[in-house]
MIDOSE-1310 file (N, C-alpha, C; in nm, 2 decimals, decimal comma, always signed):
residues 167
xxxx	+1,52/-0,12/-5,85/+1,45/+0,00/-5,88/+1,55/+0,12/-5,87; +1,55/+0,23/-5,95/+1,63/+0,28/-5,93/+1,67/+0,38/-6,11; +1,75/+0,51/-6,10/+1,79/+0,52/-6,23/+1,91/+0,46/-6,23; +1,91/+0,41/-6,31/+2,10/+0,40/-6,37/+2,20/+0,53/-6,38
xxxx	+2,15/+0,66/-6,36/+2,24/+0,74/-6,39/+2,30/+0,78/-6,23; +2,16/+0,72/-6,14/+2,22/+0,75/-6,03/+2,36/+0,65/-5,93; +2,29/+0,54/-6,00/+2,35/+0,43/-5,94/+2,52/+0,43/-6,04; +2,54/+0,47/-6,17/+2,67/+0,44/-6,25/+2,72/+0,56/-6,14
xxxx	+2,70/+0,69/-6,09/+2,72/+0,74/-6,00/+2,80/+0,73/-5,88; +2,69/+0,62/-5,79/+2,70/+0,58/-5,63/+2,81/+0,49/-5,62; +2,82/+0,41/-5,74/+2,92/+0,28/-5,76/+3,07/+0,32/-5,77; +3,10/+0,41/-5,83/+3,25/+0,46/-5,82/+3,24/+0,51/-5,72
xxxx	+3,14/+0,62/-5,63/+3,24/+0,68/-5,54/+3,23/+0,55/-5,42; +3,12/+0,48/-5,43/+3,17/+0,41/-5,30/+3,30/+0,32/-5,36; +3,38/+0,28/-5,41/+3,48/+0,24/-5,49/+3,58/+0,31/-5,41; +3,60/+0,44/-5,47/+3,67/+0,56/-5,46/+3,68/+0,61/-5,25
xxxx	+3,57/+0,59/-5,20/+3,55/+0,69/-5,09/+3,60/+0,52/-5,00; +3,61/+0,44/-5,05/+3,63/+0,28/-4,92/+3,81/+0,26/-4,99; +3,82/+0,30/-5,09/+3,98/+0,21/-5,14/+4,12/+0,34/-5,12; +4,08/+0,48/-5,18/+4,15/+0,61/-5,22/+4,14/+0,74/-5,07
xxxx	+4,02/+0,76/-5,09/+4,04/+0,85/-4,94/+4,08/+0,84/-4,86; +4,13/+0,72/-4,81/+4,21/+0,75/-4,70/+4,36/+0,77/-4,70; +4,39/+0,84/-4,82/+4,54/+0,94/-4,87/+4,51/+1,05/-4,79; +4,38/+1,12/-4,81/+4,39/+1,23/-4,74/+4,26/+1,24/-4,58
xxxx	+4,29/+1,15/-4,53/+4,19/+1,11/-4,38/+4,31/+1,21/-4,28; +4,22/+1,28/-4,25/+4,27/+1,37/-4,14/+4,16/+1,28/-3,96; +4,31/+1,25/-3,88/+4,26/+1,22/-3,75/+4,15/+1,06/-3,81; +4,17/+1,01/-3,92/+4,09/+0,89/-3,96/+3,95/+0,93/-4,00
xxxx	+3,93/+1,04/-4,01/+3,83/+1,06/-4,11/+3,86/+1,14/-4,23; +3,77/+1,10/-4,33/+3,74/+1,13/-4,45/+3,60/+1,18/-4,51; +3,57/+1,23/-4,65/+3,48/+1,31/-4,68/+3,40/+1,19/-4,70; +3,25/+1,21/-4,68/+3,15/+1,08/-4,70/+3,10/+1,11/-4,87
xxxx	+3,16/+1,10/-4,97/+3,13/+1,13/-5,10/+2,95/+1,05/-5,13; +2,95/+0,92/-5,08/+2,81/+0,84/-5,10/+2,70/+0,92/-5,03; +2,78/+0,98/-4,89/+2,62/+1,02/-4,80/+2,59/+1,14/-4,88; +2,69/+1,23/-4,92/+2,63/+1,36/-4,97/+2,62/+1,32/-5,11
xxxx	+2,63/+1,20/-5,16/+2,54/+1,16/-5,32/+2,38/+1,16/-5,26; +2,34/+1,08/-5,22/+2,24/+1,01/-5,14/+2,15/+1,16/-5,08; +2,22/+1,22/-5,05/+2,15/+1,40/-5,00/+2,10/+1,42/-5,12; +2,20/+1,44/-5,25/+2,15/+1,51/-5,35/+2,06/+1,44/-5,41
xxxx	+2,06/+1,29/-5,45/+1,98/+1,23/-5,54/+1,82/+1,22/-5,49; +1,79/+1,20/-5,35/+1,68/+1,18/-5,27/+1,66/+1,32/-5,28; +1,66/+1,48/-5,28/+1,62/+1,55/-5,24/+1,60/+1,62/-5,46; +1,64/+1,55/-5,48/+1,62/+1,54/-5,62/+1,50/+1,49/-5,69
xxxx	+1,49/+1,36/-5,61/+1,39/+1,24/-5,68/+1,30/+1,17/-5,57; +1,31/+1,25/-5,46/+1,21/+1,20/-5,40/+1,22/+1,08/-5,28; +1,15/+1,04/-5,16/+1,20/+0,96/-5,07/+1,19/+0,81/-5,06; +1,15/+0,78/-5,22/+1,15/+0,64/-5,23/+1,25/+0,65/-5,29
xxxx	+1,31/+0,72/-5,39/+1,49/+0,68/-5,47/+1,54/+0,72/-5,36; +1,49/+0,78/-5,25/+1,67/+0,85/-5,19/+1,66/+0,70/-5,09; +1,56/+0,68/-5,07/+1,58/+0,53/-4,93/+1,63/+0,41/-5,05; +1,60/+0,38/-5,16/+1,65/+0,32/-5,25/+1,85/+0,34/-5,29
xxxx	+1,85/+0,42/-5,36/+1,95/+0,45/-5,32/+2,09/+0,44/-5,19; +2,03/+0,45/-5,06/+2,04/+0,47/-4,97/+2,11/+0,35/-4,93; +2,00/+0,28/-4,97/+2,01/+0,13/-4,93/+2,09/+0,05/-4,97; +2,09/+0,04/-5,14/+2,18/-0,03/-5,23/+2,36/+0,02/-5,21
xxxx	+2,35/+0,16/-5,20/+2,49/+0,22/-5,17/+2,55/+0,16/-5,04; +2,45/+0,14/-4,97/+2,50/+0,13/-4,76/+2,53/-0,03/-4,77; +2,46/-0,07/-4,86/+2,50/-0,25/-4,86/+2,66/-0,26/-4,92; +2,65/-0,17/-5,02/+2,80/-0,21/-5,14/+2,91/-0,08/-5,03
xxxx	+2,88/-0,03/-4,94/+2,94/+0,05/-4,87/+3,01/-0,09/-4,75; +2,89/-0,15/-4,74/+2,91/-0,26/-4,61/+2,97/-0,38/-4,66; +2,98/-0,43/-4,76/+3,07/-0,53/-4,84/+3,20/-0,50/-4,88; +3,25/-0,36/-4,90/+3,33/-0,28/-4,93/+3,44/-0,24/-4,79
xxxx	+3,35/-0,30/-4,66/+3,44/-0,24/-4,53/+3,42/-0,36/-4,41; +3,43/-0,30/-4,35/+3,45/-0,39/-4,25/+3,32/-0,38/-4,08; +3,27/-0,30/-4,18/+3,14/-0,26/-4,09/+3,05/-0,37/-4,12; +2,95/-0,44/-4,02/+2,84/-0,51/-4,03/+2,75/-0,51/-4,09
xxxx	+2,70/-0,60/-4,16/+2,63/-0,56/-4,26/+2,48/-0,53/-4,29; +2,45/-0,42/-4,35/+2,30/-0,35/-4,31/+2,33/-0,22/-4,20; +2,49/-0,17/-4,16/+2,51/-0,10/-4,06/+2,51/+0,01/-4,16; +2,59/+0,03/-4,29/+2,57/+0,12/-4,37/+2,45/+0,18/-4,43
xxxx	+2,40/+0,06/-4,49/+2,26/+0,05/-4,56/+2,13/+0,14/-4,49; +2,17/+0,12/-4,32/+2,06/+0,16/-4,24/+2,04/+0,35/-4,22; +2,18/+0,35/-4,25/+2,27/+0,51/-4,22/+2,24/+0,55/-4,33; +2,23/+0,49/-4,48/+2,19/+0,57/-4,62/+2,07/+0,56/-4,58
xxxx	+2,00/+0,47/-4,59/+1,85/+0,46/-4,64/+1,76/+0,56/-4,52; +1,87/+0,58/-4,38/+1,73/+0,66/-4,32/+1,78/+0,84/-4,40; +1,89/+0,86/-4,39/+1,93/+1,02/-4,45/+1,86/+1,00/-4,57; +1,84/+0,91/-4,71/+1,80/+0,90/-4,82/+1,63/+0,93/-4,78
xxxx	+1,58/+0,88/-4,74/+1,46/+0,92/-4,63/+1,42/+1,05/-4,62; +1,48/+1,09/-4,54/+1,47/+1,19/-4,49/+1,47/+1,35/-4,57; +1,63/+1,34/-4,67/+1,59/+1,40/-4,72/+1,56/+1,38/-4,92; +1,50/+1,27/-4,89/+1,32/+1,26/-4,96/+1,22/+1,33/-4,95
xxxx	+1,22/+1,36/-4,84/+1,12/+1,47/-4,78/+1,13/+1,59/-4,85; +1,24/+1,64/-4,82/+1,26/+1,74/-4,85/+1,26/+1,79/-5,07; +1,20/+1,69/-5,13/+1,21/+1,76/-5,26/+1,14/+1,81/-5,31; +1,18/+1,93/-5,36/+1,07/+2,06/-5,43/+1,05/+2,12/-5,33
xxxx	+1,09/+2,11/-5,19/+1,02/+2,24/-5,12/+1,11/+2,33/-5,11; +1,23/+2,35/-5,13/+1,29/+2,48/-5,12/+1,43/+2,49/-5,22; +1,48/+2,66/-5,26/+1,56/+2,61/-5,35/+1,72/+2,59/-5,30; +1,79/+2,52/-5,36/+1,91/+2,49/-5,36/+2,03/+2,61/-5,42
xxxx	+2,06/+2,67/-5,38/+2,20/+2,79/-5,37/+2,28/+2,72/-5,43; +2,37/+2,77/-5,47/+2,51/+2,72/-5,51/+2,62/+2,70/-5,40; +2,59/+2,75/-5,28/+2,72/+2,75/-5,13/+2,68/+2,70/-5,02; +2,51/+2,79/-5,00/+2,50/+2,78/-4,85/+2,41/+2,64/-4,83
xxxx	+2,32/+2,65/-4,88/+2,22/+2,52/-4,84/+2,29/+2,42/-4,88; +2,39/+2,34/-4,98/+2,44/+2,23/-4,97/+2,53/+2,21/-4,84; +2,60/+2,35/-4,81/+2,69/+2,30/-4,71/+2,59/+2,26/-4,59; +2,50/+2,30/-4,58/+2,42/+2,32/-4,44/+2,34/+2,17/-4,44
xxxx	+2,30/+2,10/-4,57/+2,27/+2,01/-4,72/+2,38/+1,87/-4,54; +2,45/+1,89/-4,67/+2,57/+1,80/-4,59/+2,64/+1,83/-4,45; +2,59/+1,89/-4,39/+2,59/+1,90/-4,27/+2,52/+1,83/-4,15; +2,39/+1,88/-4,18/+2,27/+1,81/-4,15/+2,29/+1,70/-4,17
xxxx	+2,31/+1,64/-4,26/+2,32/+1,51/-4,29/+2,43/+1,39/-4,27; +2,53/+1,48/-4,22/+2,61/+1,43/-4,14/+2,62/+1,38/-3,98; +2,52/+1,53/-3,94/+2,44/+1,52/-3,78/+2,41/+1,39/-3,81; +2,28/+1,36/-3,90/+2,22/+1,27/-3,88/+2,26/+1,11/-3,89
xxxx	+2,37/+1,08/-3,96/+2,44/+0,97/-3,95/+2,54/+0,97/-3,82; +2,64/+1,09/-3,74/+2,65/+1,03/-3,64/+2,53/+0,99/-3,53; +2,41/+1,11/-3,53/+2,30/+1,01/-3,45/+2,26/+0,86/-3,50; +2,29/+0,84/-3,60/+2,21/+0,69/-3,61/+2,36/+0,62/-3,57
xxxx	+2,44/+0,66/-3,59/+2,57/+0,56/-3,52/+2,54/+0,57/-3,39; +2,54/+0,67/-3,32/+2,47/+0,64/-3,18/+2,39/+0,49/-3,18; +2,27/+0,56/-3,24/+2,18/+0,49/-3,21/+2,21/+0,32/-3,22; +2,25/+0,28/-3,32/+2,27/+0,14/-3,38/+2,43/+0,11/-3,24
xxxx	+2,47/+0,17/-3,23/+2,59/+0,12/-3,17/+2,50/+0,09/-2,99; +2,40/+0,20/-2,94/+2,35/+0,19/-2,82/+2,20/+0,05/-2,86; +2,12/+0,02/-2,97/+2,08/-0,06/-2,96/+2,12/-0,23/-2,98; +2,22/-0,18/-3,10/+2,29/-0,34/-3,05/+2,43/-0,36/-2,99
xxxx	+2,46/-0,28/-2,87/+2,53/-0,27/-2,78/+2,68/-0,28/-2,84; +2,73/-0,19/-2,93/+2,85/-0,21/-2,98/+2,96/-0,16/-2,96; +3,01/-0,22/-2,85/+3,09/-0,12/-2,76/+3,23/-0,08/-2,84; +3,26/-0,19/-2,91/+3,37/-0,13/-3,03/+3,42/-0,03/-3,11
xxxx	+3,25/+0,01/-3,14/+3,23/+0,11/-3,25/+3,38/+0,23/-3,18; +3,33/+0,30/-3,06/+3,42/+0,41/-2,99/+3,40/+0,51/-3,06; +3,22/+0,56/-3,11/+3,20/+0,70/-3,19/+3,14/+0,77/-3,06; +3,19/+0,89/-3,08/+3,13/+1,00/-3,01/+3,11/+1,11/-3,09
xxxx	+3,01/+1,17/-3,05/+2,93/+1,30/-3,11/+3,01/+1,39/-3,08; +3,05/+1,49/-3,21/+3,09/+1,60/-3,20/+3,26/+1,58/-3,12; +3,31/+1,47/-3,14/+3,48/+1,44/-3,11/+3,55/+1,48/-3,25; +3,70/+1,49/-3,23/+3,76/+1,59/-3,32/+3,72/+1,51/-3,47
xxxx	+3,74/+1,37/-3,44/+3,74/+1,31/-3,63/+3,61/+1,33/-3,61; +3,51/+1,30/-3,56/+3,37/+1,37/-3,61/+3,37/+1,49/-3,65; +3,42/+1,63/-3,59/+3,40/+1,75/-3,68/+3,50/+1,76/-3,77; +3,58/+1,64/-3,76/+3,68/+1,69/-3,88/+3,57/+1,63/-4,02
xxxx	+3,55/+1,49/-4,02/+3,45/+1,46/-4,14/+3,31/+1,55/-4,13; +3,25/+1,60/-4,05/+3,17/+1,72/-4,06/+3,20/+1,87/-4,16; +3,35/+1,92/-4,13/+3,40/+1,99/-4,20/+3,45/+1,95/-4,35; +3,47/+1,82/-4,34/+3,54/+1,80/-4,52/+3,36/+1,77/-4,58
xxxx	+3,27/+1,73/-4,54/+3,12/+1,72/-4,64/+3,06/+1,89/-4,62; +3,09/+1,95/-4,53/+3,01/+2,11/-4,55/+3,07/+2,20/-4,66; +3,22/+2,10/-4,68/+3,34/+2,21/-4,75/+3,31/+2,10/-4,90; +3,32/+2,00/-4,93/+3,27/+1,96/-5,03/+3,18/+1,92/-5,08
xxxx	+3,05/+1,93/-5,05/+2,87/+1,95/-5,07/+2,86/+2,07/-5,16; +2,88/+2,18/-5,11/+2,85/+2,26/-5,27/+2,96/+2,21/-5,42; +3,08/+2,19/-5,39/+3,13/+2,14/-5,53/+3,10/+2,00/-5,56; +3,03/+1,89/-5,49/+2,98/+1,78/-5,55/+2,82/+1,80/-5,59
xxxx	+2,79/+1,92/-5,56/+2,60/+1,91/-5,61/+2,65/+2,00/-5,71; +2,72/+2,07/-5,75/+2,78/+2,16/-5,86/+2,77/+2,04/-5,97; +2,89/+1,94/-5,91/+2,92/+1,83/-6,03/+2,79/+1,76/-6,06; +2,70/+1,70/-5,95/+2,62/+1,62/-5,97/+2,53/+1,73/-6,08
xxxx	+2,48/+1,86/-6,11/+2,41/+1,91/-6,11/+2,42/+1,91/-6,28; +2,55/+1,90/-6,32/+2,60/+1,86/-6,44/+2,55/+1,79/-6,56; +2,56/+1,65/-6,40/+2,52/+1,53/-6,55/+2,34/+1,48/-6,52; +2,29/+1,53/-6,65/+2,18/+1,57/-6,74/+2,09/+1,36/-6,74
xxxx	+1,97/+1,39/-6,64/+1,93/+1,27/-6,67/+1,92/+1,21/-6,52; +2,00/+1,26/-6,40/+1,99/+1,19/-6,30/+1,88/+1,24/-6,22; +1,77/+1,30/-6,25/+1,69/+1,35/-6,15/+1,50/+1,29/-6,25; +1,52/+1,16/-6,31/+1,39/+1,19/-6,41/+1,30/+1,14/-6,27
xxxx	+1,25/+1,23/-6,25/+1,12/+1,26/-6,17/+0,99/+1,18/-6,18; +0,95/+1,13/-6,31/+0,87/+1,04/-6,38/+0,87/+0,92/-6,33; +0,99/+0,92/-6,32/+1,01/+0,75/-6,29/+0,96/+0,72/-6,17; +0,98/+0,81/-6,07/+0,96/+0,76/-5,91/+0,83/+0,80/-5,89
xxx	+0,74/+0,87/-5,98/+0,59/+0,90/-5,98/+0,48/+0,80/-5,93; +0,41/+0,80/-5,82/+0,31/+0,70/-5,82/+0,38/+0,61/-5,71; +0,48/+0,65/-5,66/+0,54/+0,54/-5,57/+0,51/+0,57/-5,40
C-alpha cells in the first residue's frame, strides 16, 4: 500500500543516506534524509501512509545497515505515526515549522532508541540523549528540513489524499 511517488522517493534517499553521507558525517553523524521524508509524506497523507511508509523505509533502511532488523522500521513507522496525526491541522512555513518539523522528530527517534535499546537490553547501541553526535545530527535535519520539504513540495502527485481515504 502506498503511492509510488512516495516510495520512487524513499528508495534513493535510503540508497543515498546508508552508501554517500557518510563523506560528510560530522563526529559519525549524518542528516536522516528518510526520517525527514517520512515527516513530510505522513503529515501530508495522513497516519496510515506515514506508518506505511515508515515501515517499508525502516526495513530497506535495516537491510541496508547493520542495525537489527525491524530496529529502523520501528523508529519510521512510530514518527510516520505520529506525525499522521498531525495532517491538515496546521500550516506549514517555508523555515520555521519544518525546522521545528525535523527536530521534533528527531527528539523522537533518539527516544525510541532509548527505548528499544533499554527494552531489549542493547548495551552496544552506546546512544545517549542529547550527546555531541546526537545534536550534531539534530542540527544537520533542523538545517535541512526546510530545503527538503521545499524539494518534496515540488514534485506534483506525492500527497493524493484520496487514496489513503477510508483507511
Amino acid at each position: 500500500m502506498g503511492n509510488i511517488w512516495g516510495y520512487s522517493i524513499l528508495l534513493p534517499l535510503v540508497v543515498v543516506q546508508s552508501t554517500i553521507l557518510h563523506r560528510i558525517a560530522i563526529e559519525g553523524s549524518k542528516p536522516d534524509l528518510v526520517l525527514l521524508t517520512v515527516v513530510y509524506l505522513a503529515n501530508k497523507n495522513g497516519k496510515l501512509a506515514g506508518q506505511t511508509y515508515g515501515f517499508i523505509s525502516g526495513l530497506i533502511e535495516d537491510f541496508l545497515s547493520v542495525s537489527p532488523l525491524g530496529f529502523n522500521g520501528f523508529l519510521n513507522t512510530l514518527v510516520g505515526f505520529l506525525y499522521g496525526l498531525t495532517a491538515d491541522t496546521f500550516f506549514i512555513d517555508q523555515i520555521f515549522i519544518p525546522m521545528i518539523m525535523g527536530g521534533v522528530a528527531t527528539l523522537m527517534k533518539g527516544l525510541g532508541i532509548l527505548f528499544l535499546s533499554w527494552i531489549f537490553n542493547i548495551e552496544s547501541l552506546h546512544f545517549q540523549l542529547f550527546s555531541i553526535p546526537f545534536l550534531i545530527e539534530l542540527g544537520y535535519n533542523m538545517v535541512i528540513a526546510p530545503v527538503l520539504f521545499a524539494l518534496l513540495r515540488l514534485i506534483r502527485g506525492i500527497s493524493p489524499k484520496k487514496q489513503w481515504e477510508g483507511y
